[in-house]
N, C-alpha and C positions, 0 to 999 in steps of 0.2 A: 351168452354172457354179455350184458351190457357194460361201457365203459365203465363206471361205477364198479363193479363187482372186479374185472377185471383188473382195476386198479389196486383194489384190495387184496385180489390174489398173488399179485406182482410181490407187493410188498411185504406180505406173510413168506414167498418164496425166498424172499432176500434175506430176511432175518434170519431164516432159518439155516442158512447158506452161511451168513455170517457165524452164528454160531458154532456149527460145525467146524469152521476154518479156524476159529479159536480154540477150539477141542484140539485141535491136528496139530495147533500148534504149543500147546502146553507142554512143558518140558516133561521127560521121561526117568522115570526114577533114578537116578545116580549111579554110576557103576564105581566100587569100591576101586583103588589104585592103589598097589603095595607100596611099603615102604620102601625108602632106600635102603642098603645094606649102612649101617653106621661107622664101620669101620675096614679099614683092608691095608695089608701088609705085602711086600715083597721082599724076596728072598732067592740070592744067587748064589749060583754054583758054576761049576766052570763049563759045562755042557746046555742049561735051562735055568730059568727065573721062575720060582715059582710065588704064584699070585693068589694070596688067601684072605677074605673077608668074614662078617661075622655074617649068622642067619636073619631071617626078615619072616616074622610069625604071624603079622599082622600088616593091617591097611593104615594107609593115612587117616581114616576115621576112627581106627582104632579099635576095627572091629577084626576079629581074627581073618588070617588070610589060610582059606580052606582049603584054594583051587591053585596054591603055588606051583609053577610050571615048569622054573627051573630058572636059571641066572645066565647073563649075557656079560661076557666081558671085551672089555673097551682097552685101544692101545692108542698112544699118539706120542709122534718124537718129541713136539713142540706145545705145552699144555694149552696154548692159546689159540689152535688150530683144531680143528674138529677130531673127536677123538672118532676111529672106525673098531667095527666089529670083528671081533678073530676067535669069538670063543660062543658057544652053546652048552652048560653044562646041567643035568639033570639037578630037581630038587635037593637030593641028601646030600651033592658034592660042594663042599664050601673051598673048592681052591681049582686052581688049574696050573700045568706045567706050560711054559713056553717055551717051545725048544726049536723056535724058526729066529733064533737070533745069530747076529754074529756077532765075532769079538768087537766091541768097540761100539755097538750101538748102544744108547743111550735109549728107552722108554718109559712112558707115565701109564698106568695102568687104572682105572676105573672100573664098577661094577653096576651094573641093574637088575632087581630081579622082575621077573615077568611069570604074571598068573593066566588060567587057563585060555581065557579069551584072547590072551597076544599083549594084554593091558602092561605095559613095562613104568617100570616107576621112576623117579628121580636117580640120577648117579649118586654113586656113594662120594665121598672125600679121596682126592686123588690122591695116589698112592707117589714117593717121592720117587726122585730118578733112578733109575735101575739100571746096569748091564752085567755084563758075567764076568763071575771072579776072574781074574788075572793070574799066571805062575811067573813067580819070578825065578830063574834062574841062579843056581848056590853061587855059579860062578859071574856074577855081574852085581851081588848085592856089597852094598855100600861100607868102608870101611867105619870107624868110630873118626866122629869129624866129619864126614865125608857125605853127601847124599846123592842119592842114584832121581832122576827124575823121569818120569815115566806120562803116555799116554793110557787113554780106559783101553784100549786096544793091545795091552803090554806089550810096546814096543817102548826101547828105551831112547830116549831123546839126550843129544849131545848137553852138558852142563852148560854151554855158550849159549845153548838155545833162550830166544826170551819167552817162548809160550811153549807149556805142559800142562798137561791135565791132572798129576798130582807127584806127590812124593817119597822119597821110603829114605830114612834114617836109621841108626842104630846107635838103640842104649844099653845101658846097663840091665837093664829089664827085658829088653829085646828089639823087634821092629819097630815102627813109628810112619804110619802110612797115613797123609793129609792132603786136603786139596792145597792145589798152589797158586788157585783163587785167593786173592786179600778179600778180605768180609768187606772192608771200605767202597772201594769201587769196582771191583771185579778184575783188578790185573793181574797178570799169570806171570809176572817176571821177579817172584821170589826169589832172592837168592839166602843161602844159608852162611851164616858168618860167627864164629867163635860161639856154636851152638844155638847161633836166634837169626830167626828167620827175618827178614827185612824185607821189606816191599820198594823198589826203587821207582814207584811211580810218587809216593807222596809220603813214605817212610816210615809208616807203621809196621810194630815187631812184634814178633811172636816168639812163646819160645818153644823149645823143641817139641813138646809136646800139643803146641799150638793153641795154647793162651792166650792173651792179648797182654803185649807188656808194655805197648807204645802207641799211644794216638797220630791217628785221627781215627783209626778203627776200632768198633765197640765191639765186637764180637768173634769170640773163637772161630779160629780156620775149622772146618769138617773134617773129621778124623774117622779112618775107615779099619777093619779089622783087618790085623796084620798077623799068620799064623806060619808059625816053620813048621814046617813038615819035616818027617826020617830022613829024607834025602837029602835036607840042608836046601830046599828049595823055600819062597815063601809063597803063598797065598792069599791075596789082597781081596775082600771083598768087600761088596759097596751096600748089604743088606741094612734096612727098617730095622726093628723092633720085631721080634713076631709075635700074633695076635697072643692076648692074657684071655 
């Protein structure tokens, strides 16, 4: 082979070579990635939380999701910290029970569902703060006037105290359980004064039922469900909406 030929063959080798390397490197057909779950609800009890989202039928392209594998649930105390993994539950199950809490934690719960190949899809919408119902005691509950101040933990905190995590009144109607967070700034030093609640950091009122009846605060205190039980005991719980 003389130079000439040589030369020629060099460069037929190369092209061909290039080629190929563009073949290898052309992208691979797309693998479909479910949806998120759209929706999800929590719901406590005084033993477990339980955590229910909606189904995920289809992929983000919209094409049916055939090879669903089953859903991965997500917990974290603090929503701005990485949420971790505590749950695997087969495709037909759309909820799961928590029942590794204890009194007084506080979690955010989130959901993925994940198809055959391991492929997990975006989180659903975090689920709001959760922990387990509370019993209050027949003999510690609040007289008319009067209100009992409490932690998520139900213990009950001295009325001097300037920080609680919520509160229990009684009406004509019945209980009356709100946070003792001002919507304004977040202060816990509510006190209750001829039926309306006052905020003594910057003086916004509320009224028992936790309205807004006084600026600077634009938004109703959170009100949680207050239920008597046979025994003359109450039961506070901090549950969502569950899913429609």
């Amino acid at each position: 082979m003389n130079r000439r030929e040589f030369l020629a063959f060099a460069a037929s080798l190369a092209t061909s070579s290039l080629i190929a390397s563009c073949s290898d490197d052309a992208p691979s057909q797309s693998v479909p990635v479910p949806k998120a779950p759209e929706r999800i609800s929590v719901q406590d009890s005084l033993n477990d939380v339980l955590a229910r989202w909606s189904a995920v039928t289809t992929n983000v392209d919209g094409s049916p999701l055939a090879d669903l594998a089953g859903y991965r649930v997500y917990r974290a105390r603090i929503p701005s910290r990485p949420f971790q993994l505590v749950a695997a539950v087969p495709p037909n199950a759309l909820e799961w029970r928590d029942g590794s809490l204890r009194p007084g934690d506080i979690f955010y719960y989130k959901v993925k569902a994940v198809n055959a190949k391991g492929i997990e899809s975006d989180f659903s919408p975090e689920s709001q703060a959760i922990s387990l119902s509370i019993r209050v005691a027949s003999e510690v509950l609040p007289a008319f006037g009067a209100a009992l101040f409490l932690n998520r933990n139900g213990d009950v905190v001295p009325p001097s105290a300037s920080r609680s995590d919520l509160t229990l009144t009684r009406s004509a109607d019945g209980f009356i359980a709100l946070s003792r967070f001002c919507t304004h700034a977040g202060c816990s030093n509510m006190r209750f004064e001829n039926q309306v609640w006052v905020c003594q950091c910057h003086g916004s009122q509320f009224s028992q039922q936790g309205r807004v009846l006084g600026s600077p605060a634009q938004t109703d205190l959170e009100r949680y469900r207050a239920t008597l039980q046979p025994d003359g005991s109450v039961i506070i719980s901090f549950s969502s909406s569950p899913l429609q």
